[in-house]
N, CA, C and O atoms as a DFTB+ gen file, in Angstrom:
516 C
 N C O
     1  1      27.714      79.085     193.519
     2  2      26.952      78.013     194.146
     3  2      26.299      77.195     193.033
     4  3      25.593      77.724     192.174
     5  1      26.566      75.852     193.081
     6  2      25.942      74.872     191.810
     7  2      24.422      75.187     191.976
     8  3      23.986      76.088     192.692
     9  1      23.679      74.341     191.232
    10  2      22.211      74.426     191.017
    11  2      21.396      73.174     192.159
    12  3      20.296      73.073     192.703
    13  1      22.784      72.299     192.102
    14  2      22.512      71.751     193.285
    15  2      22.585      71.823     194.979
    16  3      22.024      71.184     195.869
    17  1      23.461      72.812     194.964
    18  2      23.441      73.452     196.792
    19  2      22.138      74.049     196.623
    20  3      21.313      73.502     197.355
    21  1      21.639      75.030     195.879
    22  2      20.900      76.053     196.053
    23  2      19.379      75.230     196.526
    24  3      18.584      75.623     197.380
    25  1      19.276      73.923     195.638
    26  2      18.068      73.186     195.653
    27  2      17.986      72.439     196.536
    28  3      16.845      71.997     196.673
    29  1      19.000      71.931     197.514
    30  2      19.221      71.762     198.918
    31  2      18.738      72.277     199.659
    32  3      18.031      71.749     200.517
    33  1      19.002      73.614     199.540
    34  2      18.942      74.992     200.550
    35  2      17.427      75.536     200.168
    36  3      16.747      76.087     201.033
    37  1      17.141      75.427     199.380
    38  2      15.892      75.574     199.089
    39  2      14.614      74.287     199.825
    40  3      13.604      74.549     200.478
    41  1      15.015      73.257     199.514
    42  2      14.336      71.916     200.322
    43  2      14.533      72.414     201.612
    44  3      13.442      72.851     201.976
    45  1      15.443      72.585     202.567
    46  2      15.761      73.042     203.746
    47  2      14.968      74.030     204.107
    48  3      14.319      73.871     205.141
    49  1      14.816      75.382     203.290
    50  2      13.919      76.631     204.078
    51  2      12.696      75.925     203.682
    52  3      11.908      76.073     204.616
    53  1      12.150      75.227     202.747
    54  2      10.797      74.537     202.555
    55  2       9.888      73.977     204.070
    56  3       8.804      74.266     204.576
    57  1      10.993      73.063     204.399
    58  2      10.961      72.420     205.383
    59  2      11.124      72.925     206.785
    60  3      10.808      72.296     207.795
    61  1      11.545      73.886     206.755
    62  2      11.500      74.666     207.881
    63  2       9.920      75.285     207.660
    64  3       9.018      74.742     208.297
    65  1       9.641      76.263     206.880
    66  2       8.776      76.800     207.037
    67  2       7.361      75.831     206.794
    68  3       6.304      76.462     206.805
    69  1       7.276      74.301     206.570
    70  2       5.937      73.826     206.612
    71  2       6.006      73.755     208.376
    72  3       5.229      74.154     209.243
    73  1       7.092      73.174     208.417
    74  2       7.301      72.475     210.596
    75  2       6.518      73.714     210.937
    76  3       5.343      73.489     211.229
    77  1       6.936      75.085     210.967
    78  2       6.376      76.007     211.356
    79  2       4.982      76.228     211.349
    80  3       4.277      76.398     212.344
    81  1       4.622      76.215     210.146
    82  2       3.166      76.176     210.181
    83  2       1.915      74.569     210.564
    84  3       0.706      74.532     210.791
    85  1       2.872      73.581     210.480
    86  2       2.182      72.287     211.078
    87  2       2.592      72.470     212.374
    88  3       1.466      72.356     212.859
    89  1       3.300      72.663     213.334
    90  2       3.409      72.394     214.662
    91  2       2.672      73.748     215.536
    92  3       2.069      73.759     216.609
    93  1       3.083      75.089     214.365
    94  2       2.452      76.362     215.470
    95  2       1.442      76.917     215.059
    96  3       0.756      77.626     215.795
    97  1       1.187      76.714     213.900
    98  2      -0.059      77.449     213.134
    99  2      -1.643      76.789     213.064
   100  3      -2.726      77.359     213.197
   101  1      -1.307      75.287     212.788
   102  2      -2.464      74.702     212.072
   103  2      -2.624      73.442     212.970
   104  3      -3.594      72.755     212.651
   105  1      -1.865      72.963     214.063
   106  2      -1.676      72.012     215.132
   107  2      -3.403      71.959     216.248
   108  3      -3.284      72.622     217.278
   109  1      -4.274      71.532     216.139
   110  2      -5.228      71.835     216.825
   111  2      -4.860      71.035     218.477
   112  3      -4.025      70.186     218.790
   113  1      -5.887      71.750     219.254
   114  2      -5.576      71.356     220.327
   115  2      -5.850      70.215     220.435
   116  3      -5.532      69.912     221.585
   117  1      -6.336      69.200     219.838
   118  2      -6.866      67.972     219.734
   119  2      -5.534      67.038     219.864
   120  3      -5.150      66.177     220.655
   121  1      -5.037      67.639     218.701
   122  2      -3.589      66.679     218.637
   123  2      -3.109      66.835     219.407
   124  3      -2.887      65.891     220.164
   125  1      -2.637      68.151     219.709
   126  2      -1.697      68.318     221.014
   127  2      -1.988      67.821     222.450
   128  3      -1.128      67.637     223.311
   129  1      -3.406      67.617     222.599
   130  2      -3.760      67.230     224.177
   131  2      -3.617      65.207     223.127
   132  3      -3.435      64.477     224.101
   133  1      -3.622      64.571     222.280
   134  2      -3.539      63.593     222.370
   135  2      -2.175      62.648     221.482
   136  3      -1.918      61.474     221.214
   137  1      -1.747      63.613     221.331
   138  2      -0.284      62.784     220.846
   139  2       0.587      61.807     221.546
   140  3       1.417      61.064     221.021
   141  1       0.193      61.939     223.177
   142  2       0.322      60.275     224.298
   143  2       0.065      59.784     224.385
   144  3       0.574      58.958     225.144
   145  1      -1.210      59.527     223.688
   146  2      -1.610      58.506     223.225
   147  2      -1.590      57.383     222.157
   148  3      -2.285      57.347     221.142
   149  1      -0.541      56.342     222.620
   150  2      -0.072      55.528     221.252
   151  2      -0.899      55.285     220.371
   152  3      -1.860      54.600     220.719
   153  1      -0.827      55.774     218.857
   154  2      -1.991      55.258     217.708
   155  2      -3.445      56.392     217.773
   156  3      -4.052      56.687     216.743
   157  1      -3.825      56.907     219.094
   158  2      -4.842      58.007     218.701
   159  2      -4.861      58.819     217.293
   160  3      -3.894      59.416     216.821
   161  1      -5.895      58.740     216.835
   162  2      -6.260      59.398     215.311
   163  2      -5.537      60.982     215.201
   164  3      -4.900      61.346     214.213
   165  1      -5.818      61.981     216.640
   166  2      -5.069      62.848     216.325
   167  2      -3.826      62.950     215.993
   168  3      -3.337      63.582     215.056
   169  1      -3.177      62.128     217.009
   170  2      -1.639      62.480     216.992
   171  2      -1.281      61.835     215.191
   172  3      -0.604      62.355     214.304
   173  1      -1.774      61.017     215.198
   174  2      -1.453      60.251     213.494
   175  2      -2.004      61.379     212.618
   176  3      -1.106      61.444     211.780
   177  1      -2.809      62.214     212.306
   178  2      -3.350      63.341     211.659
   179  2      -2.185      63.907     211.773
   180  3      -1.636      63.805     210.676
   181  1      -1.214      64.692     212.845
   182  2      -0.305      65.813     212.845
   183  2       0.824      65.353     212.350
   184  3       1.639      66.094     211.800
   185  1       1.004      63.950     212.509
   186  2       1.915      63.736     211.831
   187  2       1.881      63.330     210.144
   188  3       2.756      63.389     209.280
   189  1       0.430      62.885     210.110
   190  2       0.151      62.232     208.509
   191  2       0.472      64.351     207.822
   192  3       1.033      64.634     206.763
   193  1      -0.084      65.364     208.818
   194  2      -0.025      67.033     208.127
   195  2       1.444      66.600     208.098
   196  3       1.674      66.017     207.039
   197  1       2.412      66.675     208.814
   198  2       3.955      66.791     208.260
   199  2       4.319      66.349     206.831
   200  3       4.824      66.979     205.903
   201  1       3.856      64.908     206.952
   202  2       4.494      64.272     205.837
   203  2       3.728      64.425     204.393
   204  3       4.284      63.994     203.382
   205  1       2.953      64.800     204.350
   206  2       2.111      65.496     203.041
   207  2       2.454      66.789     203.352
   208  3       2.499      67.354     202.258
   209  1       2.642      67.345     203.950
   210  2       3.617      68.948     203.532
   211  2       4.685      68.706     202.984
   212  3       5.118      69.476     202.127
   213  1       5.368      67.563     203.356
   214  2       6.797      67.620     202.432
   215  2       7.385      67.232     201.320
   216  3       8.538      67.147     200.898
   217  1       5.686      66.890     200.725
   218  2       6.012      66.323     199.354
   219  2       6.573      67.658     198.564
   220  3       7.733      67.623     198.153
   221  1       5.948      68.572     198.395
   222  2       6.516      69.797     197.639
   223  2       8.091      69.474     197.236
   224  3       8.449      69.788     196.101
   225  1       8.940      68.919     198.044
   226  2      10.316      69.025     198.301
   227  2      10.906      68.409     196.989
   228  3      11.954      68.743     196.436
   229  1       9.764      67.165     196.493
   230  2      10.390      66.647     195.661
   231  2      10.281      67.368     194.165
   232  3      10.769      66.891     193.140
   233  1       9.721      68.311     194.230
   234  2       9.423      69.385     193.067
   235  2      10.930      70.210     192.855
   236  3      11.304      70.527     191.726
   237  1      11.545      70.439     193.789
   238  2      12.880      70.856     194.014
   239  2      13.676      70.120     193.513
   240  3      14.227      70.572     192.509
   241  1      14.137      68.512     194.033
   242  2      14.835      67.913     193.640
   243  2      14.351      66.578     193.661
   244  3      14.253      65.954     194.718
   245  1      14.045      66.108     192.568
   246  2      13.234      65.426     191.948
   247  2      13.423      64.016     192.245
   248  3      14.564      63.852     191.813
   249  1      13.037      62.858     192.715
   250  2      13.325      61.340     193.201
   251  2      12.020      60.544     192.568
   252  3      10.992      61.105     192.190
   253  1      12.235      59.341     192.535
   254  2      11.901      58.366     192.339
   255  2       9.891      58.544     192.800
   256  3       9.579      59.426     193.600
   257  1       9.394      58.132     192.526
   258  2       8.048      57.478     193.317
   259  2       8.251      56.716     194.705
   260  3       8.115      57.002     195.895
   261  1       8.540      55.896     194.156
   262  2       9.105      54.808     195.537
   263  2      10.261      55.496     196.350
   264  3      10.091      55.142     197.517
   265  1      11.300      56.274     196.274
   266  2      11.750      57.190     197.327
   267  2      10.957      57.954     197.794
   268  3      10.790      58.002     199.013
   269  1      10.382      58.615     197.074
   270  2       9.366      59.766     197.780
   271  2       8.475      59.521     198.423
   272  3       7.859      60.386     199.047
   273  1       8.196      58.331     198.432
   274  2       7.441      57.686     199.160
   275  2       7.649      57.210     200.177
   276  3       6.820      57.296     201.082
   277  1       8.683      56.644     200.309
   278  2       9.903      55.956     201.330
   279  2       9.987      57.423     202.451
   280  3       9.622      57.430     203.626
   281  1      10.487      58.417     201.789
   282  2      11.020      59.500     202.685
   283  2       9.652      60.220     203.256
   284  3       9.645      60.807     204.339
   285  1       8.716      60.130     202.569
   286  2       7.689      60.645     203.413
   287  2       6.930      59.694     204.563
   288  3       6.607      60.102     205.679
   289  1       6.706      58.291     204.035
   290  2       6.364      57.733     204.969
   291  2       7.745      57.200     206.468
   292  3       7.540      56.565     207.502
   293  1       9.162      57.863     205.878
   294  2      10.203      57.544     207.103
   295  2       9.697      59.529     208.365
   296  3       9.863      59.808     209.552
   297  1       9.215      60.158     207.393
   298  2       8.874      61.232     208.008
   299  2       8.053      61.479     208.761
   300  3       8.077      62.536     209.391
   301  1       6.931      60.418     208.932
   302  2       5.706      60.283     209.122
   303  2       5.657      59.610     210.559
   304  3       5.054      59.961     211.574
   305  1       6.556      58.439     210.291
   306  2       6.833      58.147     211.383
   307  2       7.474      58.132     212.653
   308  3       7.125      57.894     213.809
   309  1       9.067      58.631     211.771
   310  2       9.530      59.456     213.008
   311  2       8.920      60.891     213.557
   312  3       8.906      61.235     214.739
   313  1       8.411      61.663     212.417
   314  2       7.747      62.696     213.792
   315  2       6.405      62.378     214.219
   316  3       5.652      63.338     214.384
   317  1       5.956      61.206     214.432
   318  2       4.919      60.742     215.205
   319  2       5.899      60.169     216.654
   320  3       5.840      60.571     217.816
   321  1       6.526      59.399     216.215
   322  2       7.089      58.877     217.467
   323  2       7.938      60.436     218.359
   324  3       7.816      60.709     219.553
   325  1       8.429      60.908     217.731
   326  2       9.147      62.420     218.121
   327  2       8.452      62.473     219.253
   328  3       8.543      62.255     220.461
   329  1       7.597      62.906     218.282
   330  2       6.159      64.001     219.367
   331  2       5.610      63.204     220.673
   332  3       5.264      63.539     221.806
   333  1       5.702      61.993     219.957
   334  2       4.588      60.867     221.209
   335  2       5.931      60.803     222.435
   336  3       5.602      61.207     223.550
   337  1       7.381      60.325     222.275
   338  2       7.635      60.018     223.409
   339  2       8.278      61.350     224.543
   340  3       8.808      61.402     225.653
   341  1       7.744      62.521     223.220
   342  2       8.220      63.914     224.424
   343  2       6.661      64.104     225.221
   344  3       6.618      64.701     226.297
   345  1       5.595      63.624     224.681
   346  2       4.152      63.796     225.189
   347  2       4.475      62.917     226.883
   348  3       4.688      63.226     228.056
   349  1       4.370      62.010     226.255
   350  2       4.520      60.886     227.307
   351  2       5.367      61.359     228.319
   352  3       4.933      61.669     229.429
   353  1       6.843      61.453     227.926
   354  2       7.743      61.959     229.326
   355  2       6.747      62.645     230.170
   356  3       6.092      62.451     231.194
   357  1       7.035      63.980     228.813
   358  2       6.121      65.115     229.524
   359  2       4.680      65.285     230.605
   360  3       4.673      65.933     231.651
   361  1       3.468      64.483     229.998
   362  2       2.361      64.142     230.870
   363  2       2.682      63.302     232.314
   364  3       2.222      63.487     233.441
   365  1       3.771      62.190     231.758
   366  2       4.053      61.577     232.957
   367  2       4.732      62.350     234.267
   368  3       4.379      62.051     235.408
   369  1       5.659      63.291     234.024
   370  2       6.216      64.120     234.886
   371  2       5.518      65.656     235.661
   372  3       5.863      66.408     236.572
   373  1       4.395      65.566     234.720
   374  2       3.422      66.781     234.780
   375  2       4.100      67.755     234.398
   376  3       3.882      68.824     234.968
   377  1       5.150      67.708     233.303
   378  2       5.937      69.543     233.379
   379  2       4.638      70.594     232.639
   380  3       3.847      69.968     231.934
   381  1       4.449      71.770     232.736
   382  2       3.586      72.601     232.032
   383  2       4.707      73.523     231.804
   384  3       5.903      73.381     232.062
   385  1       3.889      74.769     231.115
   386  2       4.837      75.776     230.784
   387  2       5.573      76.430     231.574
   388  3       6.509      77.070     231.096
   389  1       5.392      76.433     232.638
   390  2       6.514      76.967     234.076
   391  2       7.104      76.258     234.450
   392  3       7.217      76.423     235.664
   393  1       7.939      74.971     233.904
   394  2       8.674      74.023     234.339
   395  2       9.917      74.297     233.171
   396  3       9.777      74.293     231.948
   397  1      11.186      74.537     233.967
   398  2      12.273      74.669     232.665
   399  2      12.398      73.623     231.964
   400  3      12.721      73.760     230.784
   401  1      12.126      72.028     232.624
   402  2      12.502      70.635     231.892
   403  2      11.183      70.375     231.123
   404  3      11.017      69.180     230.877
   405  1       9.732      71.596     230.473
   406  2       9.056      71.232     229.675
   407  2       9.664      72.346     227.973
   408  3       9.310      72.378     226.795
   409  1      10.604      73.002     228.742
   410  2      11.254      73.675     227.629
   411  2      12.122      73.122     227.339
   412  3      12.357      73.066     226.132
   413  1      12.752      72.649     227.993
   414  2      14.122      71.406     227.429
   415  2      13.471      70.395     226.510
   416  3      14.048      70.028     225.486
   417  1      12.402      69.985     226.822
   418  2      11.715      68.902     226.401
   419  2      11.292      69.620     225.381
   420  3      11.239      68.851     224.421
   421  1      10.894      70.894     225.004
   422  2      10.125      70.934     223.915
   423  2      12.069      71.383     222.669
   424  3      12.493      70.787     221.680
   425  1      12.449      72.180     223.158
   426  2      13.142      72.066     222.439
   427  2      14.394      70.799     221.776
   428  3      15.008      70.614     220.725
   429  1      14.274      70.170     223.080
   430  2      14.824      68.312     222.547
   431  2      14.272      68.431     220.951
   432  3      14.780      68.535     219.835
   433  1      12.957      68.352     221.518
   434  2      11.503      68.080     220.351
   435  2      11.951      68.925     218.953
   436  3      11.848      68.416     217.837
   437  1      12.272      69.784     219.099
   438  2      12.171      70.615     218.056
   439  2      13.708      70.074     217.436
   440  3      13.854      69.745     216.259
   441  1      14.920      70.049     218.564
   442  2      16.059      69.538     217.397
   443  2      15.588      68.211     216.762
   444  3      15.728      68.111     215.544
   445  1      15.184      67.443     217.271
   446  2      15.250      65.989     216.709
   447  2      14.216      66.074     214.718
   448  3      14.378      65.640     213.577
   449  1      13.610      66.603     215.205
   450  2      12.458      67.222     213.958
   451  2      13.416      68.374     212.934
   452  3      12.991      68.498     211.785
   453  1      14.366      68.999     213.223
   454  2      15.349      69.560     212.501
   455  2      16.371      68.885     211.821
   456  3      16.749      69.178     210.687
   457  1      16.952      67.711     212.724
   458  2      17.803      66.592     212.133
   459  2      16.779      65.520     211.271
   460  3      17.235      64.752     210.424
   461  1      15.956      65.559     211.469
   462  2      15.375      64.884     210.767
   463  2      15.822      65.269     208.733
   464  3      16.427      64.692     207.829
   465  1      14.854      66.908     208.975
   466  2      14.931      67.378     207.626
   467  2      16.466      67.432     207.140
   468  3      16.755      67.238     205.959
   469  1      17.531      67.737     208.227
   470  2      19.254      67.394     207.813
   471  2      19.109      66.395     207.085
   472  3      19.571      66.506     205.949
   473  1      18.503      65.217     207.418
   474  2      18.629      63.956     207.034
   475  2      17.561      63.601     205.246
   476  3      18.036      63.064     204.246
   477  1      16.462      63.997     205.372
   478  2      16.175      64.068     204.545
   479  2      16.803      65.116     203.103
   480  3      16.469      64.949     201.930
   481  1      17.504      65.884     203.481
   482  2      18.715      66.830     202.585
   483  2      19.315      66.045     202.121
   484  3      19.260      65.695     200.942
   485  1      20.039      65.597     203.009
   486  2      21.204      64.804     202.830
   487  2      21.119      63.903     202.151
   488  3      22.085      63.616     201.443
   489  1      19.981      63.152     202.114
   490  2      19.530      61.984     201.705
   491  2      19.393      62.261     200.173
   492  3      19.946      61.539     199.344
   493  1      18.536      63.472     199.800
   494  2      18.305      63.992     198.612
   495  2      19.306      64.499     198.123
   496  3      18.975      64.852     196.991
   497  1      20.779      64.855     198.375
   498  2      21.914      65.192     197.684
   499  2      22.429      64.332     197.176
   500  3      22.661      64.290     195.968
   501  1      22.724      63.433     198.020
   502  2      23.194      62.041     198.125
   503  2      22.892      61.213     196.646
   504  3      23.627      60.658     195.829
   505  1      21.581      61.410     196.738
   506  2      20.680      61.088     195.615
   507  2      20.877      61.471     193.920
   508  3      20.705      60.901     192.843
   509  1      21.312      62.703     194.380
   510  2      21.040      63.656     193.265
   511  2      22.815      63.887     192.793
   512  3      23.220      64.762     192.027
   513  1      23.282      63.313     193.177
   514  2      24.735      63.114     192.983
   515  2      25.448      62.224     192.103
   516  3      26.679      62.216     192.098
């Protein structure tokens, strides 16, 4: 395996394990009861925690200023919007945790936030190529 798969794969479990700890660990209920709300300070906090967790990544494989910047603030925003338009469905339909279409919905949630970091990989191979 080159030095470059490994540092891929390494960005990848990075990124898995911040999502983990920003969405299940350190997520206050604040954000979570207000992420339907377009622009509310919380929901922008959980997402501003994503995208400053993922700077580390560039310690791995190393980019530009202005990319790293680019990719964190493209991170920032798509998992703000992520989160906001599964909130929204969600509140609007009333699903809670005994509704199978608030588990569909959360796991929608969770692939789209997985392709994301695909994308940011990819982006950084791409790069590094």
């Amino acid at each position: 395996m080159t030095e470059g798969a490994i540092a891929a794969l390494a960005v990848l479990v990075w990124l898995q394990i911040k999502h983990l700890f920003c969405d299940f660990f350190f997520q206050t209920p604040r954000q979570i009861e207000m992420k339907g709300v377009y622009g509310h300070p919380a929901g922008l906090s959980h997402a501003a925690q994503h995208a400053v967790a993922s700077i580390p990544v560039f310690l791995l494989m190393p980019v530009s200023a202005v990319v790293a910047a680019a990719i964190v603030l493209a991170e920032f925003v798509t998992h703000y919007h992520v989160d906001w338009i599964k909130a929204v469905i969600g509140d609007r339909k009333g699903w809670t945790v005994r509704d199978k279409e608030y588990w569909r919905g959360l796991g929608s949630d969770q692939f789209l936030h997985q392709l994301t970091y695909l994308a940011i990989c990819a982006l950084l191979i791409w790069l590094s190529g």
